[in-house]
C-alpha positions in Angstrom: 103.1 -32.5 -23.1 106.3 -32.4 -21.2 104.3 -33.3 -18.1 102.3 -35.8 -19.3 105.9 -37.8 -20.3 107.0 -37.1 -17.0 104.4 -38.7 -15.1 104.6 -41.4 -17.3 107.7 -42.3 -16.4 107.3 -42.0 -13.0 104.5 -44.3 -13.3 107.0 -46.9 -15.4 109.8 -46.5 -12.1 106.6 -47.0 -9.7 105.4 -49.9 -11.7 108.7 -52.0 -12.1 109.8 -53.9 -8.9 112.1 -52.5 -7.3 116.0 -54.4 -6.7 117.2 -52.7 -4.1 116.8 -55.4 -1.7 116.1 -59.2 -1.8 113.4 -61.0 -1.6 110.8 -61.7 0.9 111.6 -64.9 3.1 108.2 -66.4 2.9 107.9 -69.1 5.7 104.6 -71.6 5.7 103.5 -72.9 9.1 100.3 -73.8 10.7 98.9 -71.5 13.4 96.5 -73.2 15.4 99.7 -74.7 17.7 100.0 -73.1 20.9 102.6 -72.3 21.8 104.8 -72.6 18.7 102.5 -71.5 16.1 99.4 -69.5 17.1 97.6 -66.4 16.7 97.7 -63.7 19.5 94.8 -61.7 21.1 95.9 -59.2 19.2 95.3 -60.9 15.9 99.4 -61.0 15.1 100.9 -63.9 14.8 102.9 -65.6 17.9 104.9 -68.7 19.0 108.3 -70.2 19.4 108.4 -70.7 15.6 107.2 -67.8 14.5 110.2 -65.5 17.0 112.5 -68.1 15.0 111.3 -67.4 11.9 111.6 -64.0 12.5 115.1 -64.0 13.6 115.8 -66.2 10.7 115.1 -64.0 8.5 116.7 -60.9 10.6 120.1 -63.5 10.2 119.3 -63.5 5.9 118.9 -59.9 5.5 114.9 -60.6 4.4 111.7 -59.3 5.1 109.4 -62.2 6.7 105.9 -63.4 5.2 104.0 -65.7 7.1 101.5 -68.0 5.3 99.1 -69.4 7.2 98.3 -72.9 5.5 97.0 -76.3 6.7 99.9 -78.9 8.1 98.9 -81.4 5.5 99.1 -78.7 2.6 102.4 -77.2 3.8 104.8 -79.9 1.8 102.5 -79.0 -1.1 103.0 -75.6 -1.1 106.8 -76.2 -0.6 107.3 -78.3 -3.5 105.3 -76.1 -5.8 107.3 -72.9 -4.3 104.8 -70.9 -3.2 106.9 -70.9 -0.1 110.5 -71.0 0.9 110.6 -73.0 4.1 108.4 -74.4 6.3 108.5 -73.5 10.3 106.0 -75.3 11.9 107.1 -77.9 14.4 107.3 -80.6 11.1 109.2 -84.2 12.5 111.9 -84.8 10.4 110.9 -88.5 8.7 112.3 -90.8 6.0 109.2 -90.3 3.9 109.1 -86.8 4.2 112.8 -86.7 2.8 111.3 -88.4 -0.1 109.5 -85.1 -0.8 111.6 -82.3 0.9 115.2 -81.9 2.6 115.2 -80.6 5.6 117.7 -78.7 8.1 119.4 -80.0 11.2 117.0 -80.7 13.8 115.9 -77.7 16.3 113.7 -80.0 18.6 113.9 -83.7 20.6 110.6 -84.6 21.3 108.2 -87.7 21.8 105.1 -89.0 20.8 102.7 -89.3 23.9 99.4 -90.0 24.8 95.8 -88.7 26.0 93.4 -91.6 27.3 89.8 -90.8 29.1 90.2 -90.2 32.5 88.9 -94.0 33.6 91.1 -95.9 30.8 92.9 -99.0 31.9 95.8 -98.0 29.3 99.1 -97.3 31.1 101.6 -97.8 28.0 101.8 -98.2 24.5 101.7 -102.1 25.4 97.9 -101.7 26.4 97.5 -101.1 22.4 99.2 -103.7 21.1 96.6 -106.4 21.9 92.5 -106.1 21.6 90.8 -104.2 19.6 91.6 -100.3 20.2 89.7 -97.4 18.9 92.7 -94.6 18.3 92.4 -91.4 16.7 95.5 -89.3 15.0 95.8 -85.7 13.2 95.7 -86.3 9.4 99.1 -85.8 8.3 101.1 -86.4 11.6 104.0 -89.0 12.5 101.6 -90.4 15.1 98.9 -91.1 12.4 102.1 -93.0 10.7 103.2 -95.0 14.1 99.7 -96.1 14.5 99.4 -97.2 11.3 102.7 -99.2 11.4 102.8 -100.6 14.8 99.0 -100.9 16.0 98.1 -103.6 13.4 94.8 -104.7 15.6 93.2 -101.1 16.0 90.8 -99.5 14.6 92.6 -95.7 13.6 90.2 -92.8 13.3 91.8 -89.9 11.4 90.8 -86.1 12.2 91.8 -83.0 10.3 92.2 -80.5 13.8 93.7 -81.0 17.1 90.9 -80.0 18.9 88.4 -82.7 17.0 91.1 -85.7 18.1 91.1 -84.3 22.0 86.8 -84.7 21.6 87.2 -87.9 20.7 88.7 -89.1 23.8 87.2 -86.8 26.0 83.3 -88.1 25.0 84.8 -91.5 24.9 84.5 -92.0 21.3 88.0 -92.9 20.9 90.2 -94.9 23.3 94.0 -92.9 22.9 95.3 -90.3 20.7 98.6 -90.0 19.9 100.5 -87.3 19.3 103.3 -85.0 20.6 104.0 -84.5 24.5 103.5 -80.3 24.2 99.7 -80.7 22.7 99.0 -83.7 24.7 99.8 -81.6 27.5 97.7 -78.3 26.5 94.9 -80.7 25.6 94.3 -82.5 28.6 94.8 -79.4 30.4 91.3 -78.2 28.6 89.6 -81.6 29.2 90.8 -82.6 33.0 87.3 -84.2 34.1 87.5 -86.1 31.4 91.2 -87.0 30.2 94.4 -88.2 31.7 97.6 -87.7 29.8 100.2 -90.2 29.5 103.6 -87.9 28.9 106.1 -90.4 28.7 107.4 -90.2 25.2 106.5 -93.7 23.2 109.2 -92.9 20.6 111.4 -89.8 20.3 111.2 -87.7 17.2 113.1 -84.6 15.9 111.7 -81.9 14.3 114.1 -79.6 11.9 112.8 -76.8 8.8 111.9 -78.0 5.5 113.6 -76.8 2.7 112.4 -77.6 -1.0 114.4 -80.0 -3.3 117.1 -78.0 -5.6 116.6 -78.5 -9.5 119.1 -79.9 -11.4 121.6 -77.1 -11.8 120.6 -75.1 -8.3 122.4 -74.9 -5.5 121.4 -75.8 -1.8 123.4 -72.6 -0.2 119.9 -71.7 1.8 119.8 -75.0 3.9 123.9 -74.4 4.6 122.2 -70.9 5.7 119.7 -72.2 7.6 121.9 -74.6 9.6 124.2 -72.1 10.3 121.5 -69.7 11.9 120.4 -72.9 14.0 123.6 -73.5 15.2 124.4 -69.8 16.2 120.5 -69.2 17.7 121.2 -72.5 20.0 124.4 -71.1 20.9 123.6 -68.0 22.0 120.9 -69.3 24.0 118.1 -68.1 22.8 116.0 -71.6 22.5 116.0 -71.1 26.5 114.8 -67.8 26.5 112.0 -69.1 23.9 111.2 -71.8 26.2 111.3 -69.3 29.3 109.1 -67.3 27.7 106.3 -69.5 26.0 107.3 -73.3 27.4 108.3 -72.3 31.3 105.1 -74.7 33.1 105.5 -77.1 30.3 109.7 -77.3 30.9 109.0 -77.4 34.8 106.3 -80.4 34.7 108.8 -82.5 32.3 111.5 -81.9 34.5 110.2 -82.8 37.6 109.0 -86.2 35.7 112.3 -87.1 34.9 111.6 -86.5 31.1 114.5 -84.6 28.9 112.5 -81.1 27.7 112.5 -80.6 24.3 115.6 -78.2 24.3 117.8 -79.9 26.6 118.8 -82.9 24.0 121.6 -82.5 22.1 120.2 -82.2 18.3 123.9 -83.6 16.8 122.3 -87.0 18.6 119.9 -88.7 15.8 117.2 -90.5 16.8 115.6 -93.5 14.1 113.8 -92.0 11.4 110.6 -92.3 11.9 109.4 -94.8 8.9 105.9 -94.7 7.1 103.6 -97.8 6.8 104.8 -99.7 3.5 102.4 -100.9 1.4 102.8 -104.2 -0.6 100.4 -102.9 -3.9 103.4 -102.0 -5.9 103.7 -103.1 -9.5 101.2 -103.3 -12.2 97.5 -104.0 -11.6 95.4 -105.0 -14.6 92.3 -105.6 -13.0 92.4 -102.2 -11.7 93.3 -100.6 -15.0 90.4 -102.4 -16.5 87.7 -101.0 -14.0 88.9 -97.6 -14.3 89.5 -97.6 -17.8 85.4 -98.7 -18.1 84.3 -96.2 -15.8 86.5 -93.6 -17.7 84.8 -95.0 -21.2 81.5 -95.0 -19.6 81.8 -91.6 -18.5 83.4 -90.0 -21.6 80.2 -91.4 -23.4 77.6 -89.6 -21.3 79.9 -86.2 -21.3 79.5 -86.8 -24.9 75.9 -87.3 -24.7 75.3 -84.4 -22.6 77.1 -81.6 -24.4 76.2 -82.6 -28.1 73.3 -80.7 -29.5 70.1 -82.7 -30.7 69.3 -80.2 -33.8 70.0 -82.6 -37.1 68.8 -80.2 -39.5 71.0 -79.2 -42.6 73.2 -76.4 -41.8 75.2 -73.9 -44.8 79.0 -75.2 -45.8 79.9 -71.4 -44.4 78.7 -72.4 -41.1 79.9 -75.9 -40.7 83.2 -74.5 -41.6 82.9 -71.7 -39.1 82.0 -74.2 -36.4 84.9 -76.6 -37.3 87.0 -73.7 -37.3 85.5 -72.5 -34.1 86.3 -75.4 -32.4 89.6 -75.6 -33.5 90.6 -72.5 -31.9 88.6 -73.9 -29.0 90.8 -77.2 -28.6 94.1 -75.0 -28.9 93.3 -72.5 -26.1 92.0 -75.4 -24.0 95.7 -77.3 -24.7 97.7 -74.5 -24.4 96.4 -73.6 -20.8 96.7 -77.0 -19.7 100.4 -76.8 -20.9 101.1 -73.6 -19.2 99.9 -74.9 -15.9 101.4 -77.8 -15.6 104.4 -76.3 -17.3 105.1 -74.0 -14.9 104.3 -76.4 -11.8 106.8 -79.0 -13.2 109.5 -76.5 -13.0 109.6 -76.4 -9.3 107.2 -79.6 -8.2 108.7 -83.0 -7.6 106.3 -85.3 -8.3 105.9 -88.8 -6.6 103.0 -90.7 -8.1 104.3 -94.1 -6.5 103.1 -93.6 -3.6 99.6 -92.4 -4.7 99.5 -95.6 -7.0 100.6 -97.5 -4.2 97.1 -96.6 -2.5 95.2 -97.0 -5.3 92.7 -99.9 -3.8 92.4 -97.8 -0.6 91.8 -94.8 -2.6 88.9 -96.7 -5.0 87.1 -98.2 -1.5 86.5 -94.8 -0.5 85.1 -94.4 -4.2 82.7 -97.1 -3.7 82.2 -96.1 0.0 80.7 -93.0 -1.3 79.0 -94.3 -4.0 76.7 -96.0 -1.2 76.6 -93.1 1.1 75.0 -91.3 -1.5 72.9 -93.0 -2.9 71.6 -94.3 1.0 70.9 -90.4 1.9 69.4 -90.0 -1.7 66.8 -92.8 -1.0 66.1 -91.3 3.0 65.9 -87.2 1.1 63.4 -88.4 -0.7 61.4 -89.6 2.3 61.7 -86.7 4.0 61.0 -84.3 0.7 58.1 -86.0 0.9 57.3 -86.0 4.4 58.2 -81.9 4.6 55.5 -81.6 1.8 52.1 -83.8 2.8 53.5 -82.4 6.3 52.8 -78.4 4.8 49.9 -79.2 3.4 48.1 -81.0 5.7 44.8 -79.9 8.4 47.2 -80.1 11.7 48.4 -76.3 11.9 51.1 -77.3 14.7 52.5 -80.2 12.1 52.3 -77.2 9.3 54.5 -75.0 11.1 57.2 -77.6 12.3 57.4 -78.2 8.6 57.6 -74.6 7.7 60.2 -74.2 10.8 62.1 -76.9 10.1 62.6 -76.3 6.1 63.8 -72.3 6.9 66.1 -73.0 9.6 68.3 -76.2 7.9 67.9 -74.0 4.9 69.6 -71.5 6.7 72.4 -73.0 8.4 75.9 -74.5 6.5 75.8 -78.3 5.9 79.3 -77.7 8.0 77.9 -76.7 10.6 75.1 -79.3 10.7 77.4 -82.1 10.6 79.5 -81.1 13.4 76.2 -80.1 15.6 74.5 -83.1 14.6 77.2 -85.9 15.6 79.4 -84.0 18.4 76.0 -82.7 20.2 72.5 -84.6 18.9 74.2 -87.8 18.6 76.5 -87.7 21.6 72.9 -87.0 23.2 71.8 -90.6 22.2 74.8 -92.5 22.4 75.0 -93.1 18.6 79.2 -93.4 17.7 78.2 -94.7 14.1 80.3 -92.2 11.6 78.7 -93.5 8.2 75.3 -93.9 9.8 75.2 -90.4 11.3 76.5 -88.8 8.4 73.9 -90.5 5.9 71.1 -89.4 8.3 72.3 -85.7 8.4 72.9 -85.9 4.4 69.4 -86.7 3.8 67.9 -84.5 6.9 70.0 -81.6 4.8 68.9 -82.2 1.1 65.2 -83.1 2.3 64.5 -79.4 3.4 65.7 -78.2 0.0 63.7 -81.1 -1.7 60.9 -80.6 -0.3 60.9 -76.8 -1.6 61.5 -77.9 -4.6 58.6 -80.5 -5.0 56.5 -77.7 -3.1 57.2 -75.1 -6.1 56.4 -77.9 -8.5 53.1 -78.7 -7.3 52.0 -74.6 -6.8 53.1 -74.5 -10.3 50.6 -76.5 -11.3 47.2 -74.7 -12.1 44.5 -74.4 -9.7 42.0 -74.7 -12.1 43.4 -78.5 -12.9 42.7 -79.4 -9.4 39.2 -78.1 -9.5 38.6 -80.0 -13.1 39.7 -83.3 -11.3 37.7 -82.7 -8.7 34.6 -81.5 -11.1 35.0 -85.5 -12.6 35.0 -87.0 -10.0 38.5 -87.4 -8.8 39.3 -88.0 -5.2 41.7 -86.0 -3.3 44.5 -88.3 -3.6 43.1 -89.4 -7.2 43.8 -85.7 -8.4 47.2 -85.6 -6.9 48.3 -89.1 -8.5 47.2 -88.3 -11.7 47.1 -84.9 -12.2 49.1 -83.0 -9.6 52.1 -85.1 -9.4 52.5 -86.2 -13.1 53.1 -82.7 -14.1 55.1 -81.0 -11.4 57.8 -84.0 -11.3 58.0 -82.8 -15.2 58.8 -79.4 -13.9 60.5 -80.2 -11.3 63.2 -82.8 -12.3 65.9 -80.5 -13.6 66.6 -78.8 -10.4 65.9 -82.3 -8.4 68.9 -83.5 -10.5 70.9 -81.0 -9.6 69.8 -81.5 -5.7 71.1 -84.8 -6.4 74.8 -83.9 -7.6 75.2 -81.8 -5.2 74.2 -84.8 -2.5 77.1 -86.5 -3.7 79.9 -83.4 -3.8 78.0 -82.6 -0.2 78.9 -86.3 0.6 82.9 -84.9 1.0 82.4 -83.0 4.3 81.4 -86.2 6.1 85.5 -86.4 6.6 85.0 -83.8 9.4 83.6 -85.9 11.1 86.0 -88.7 10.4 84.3 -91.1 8.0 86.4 -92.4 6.0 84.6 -91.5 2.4 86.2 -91.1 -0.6 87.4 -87.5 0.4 89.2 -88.7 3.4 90.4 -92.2 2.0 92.4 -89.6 -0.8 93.6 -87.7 1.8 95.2 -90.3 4.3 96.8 -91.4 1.4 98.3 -88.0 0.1 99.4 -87.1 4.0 101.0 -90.4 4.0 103.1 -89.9 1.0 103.5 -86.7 1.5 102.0 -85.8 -2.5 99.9 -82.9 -2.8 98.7 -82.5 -6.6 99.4 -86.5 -7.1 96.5 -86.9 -4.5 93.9 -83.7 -5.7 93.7 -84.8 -9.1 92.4 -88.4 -8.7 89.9 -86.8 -6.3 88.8 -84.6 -9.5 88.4 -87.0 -12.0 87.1 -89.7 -8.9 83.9 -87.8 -8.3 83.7 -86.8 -12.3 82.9 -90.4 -12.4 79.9 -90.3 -10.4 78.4 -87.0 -11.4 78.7 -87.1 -15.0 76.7 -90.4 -15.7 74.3 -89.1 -12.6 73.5 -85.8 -14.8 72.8 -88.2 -18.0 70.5 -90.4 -16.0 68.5 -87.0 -15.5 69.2 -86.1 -19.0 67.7 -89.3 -20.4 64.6 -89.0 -17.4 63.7 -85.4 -18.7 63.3 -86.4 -22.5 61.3 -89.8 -21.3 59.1 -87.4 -19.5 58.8 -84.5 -21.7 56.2 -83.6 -23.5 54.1 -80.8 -25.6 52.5 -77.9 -23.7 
């Protein structure tokens, strides 16, 4: 007995977190960034920011935890403190400061430029008239000059670095714009192809972000934080950082005549680098009235779909235990909710202007994909059909490609055929249209699971129904139309309606490719504002919109079509 107590309370010491030392300084950054933010050979994690980071949190007496998270998520995560700062080359701006506060700057850079090897651009004055193709990082302060200053082109938002230096380098895209150090590295893996205009279009600074103190908190780590930038500068260890990871990089900007990134003195501000303003501020009624119809519309068919048909007469000891039942239902459901957000509001800031702000921008994409579905709905159906006459038919070579065709798209992500289809197959044929491209791989994508499905319909159906038809008199294609089909699209039309859904939730990855659906459209507007769950949870209820109603169409199609066995 006396050991069993003992090794329970050893187990209760084990269990309770220990206070002998502080906290873990867990930093966010991005680490696809060579050289400040990467991932080594090695698989540990390297750069200028992450040796900062580290001696950072040497100078605070911590432990360091790295999170690796997405640049456009890493405000986000800051404001709902799952992180403590963020390292990650970040440019100090005025609408970030909406969001976050950040330290005193680190960095002087610039915002340059990468142009195909044959472009006539030689400045930033080549943009400003004619019609110019240029693509930006989602998220970045280039994305925000082009959106301020290049009124006249056409901008072409990408989620990686490597997608935007693509872009120019198969001549899809006319300039990207972004900071000297990646223009650099970029060009440097695209030289047939790319030239790289270094000369800095606008300076910028970049400097750690710190999350905005609660009423009541104090802002001692950013008074910590400065202090360890001022001491780590001093000592010289920015050169040796530099030395170590920037040395052909310092050399080339040197010899251009161009300040390196450590050589300006961060007491001297440069502007702030100011966001594109939008003028839809205020009330809108005409917007609250479409979305408040679409939200009626769509409460109706939930309500349609999740009520149960059975009318009959039930006992007073079940209708009570139902009520009762649902009840306790309605308060679970209410009391998570409150928990969550709850517990987020404690430590989030939220900033629905500037979300509201984009509301028509965010409801085109809406309708964009609306369209885009239903397009690559109309052309899976087509090719369903194709992939099934095409199994069945006498021509054994036409048999197989069907066969081969349905296993291998069945087989690979929808990812991965996007990115094949428009970078390689496309590129191949000179075809630069986004929405078209997309539509077309869509419905090349669902058809090979369509036409499964309509396959297993029609084996379902009983041989001996095709040999009756036949017995009658019944053509081939008689037996099919009036027999066959009638019965398997019975079967069938469950599982094509949720082939269908799916389309449209599918219809979200065509933003790696940059077309600007509803997906994307959401998140320009939540990496301009700088909003993370302010942009996620119009995006929920957005595509709620269009799926719900689309499952009670299917709903209402299966009882017009059912029937007894």
């Amino acid at each position: 007995m006396k050991r069993l107590i003992s090794s329970f309370i050893l187990f209760l010491f084990q269990a309770l977190p220990s206070q002998a030392g502080p906290d873990p300084l867990v930093v966010g950054m991005e680490l696809e960034y060579p050289p400040f933010e990467f991932v080594a050979d090695d698989g540990t994690n390297d750069g200028v920011s992450v040796k900062m980071a580290e001696a950072l949190a040497n100078y605070l007496g911590r432990t360091l935890e790295i999170q690796n998270i997405k640049f456009d998520a890493l405000i986000t995560a800051l404001k709902s403190d799952s992180i403590d700062l963020i390292i990650s080359s970040m440019t100090a701006t005025e609408e970030r400061r909406k969001s976050i506060n950040f330290s005193d700057p680190y960095v002087t850079t610039g915002l340059a430029m990468l142009v195909p090897i044959d472009s006539p651009i030689k400045g930033i004055e080549d943009l400003m008239s004619g019609k110019r193709k240029v693509v930006v990082k989602l998220g970045t302060t280039g994305e925000s000059f082009a959106r301020s200053k290049l009124k006249n082109a056409k901008i072409l938002t990408m989620n990686q670095d490597p997608a935007c230096a693509l872009e120019v380098a198969q001549k899809k895209a006319d300039v990207w714009i972004y900071d000297q150090i990646s223009i650099f590295h970029h060009h440097k893996q695209h030289k047939e192809t790319t030239k790289a205009l270094l000369k800095p279009i606008r300076e910028e600074q970049w400097a750690i972000g710190i999350r905005k103190p609660k009423s009541g908190e104090d802002d001692s780590l950013r008074i910590q934080v400065n202090d360890f930038l001022k001491k780590f500068r001093e000592s010289g260890q920015f050169e040796d950082l530099s030395n170590t990871y920037l040395q052909e990089e310092k050399e080339l900007v040197r010899s251009m005549g161009i300040p390196f990134i450590f050589d300006v003195n961060p007491d001297q501000k440069v502007d702030l680098v100011r966001g594109n303003e939008d003028s839809y501020t205020g009330s809108d009624p005409l917007f609250i009235i479409i979305i408040s119809i679409l939200v009626l519309l769509t409460i109706a068919a939930f309500w349609y779909l999740t009520r149960e048909g059975d009318n009959s007469m039930q006992a007073h000891d079940n209708i009570l235990r139902n009520s009762l039942g649902f009840v306790v239902l309605w308060i679970v459901l209410i009391g998570v909710c409150f928990f969550i957000f709850s517990s987020i509001n404690r430590s989030y800031h939220w900033n629905w202007e500037g979300i509201w702000n984009r509301r028509w921008q965010i409801f085109g994409g809406w309708i964009r994909t609306l369209w885009i579905s239903f397009s690559a709905l109309v052309l899976c159906i087509g090719v369903g059909i194709g992939l099934v006459i095409g199994s069945r038919c006498s021509f054994k070579p036409l048999r197989f490609f069907c066969r081969a065709y349905t296993e291998i798209v069945r087989g690979s992500p929808l990812l991965v055929v996007l990115l094949f289809g428009y970078y390689v197959i496309a590129e191949a044929f000179n075809i630069n249209g986004r929405i078209m491209v997309g539509i077309l791989l869509l419905a090349l994508f669902a058809g090979a699971y369509l036409g499964e499905i309509l396959r297993g319909g029609i084996d379902s159906v009983g041989k001996t129904q095709f040999d009756s038809a036949r017995a009658v008199g019944f053509s081939r294609l008689q037996t099919y139309r009036y027999v066959i089909i009638p019965q398997a699209v019975r079967r069938v039309l469950p599982a094509v309606a949720g082939l269908f859904i799916m389309l449209v939730k599918d219809s979200s990855l065509l933003s790696v490719i940059g077309a600007e659906e509803f997906t994307k459209r959401s998140d320009i507007a939540r990496a301009a504002t700088f909003t993370g769950i302010e942009g996620y949870l119009p995006l929920t209820v957005g595509y709620l919109l269009i799926t719900i109603p689309l499952a009670y169409c299917s709903k209402r199609l299966e009882r017009k079509f059912s029937y007894e066995s």
